[in-house]
N, C-alpha and C positions, 0 to 999 in steps of 0.2 A: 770281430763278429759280435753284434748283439742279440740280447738276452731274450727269448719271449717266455710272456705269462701268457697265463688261463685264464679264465676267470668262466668256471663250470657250474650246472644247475646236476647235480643228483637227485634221482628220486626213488622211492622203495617200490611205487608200482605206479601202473597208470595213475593218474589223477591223486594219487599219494603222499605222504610225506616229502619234501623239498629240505633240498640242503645244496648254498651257493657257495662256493669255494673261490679260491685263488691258490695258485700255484706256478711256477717255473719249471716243473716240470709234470708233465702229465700223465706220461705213462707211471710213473713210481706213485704218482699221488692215489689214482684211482686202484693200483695194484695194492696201496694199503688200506683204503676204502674194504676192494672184498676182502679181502683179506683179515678184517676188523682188526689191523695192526693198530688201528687209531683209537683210540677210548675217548668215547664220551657217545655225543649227540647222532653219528652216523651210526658207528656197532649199537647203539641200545633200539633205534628203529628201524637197522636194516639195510639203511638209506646208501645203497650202491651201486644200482643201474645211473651210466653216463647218460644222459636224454639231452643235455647242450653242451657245448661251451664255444666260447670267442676267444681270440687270442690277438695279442697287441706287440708291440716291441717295447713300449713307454710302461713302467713300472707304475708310476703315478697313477695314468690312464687306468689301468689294471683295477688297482684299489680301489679308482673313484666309481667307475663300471660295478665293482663290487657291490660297493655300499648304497650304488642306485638300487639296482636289484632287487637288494635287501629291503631296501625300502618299499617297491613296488609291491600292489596288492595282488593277492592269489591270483585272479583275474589275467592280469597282465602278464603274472611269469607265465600260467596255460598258453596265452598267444605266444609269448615267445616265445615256448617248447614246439608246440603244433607248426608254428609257423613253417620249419626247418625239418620238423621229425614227430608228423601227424600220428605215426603209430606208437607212438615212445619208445621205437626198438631202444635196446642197449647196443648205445653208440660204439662201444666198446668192441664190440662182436665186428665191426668193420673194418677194425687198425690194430688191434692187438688179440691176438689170435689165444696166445700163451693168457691170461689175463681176464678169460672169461666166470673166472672164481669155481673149476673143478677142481675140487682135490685130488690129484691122480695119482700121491704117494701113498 
């Protein structure tokens, strides 16, 4: 069986802070996004609505996807949010029910 990556766009709100990830797995990833299990760049701006992500079998692919991305100007990640998810729902709220960051303990 092979492996797939992510490679995800986070954002804190519409039009908002951006944060582009990689991962293998996706439900844990984004579950420590809200979660702000993560220190650093996502918990200090929030940054934890899903608004994209592609996903590959090729590791390599993965990273290099990544690092395009990264590179690309503001501009271009909007198009490829809107493209896919014109209203930025949180992608999240579609697949992973448990995951939507309520605290209900």
């Amino acid at each position: 069986m092979s492996k797939v990556y992510y490679v995800y766009i986070l954002a804190s709100k519409r039009n908002g802070t951006l944060y582009i990830g990689i991962t293998n797995n996706l439900e844990r990833r984004i579950y420590e996004h809200k979660n702000h299990l993560i220190k650093g760049f996502t918990e200090k701006y929030n940054v934890n609505m899903l608004v994209c992500h592609e996903q590959t079998n090729n590791v390599e692919a993965a990273l290099l996807r990544e690092k395009q991305l990264k590179r690309w100007n503001r501009k271009w990640k909007l198009a490829l949010i809107e493209k896919d998810n014109p209203n930025w729902n949180d992608l999240v709220n579609n697949w992973i029910p448990d995951l939507v960051g309520d605290d209900k303990e």
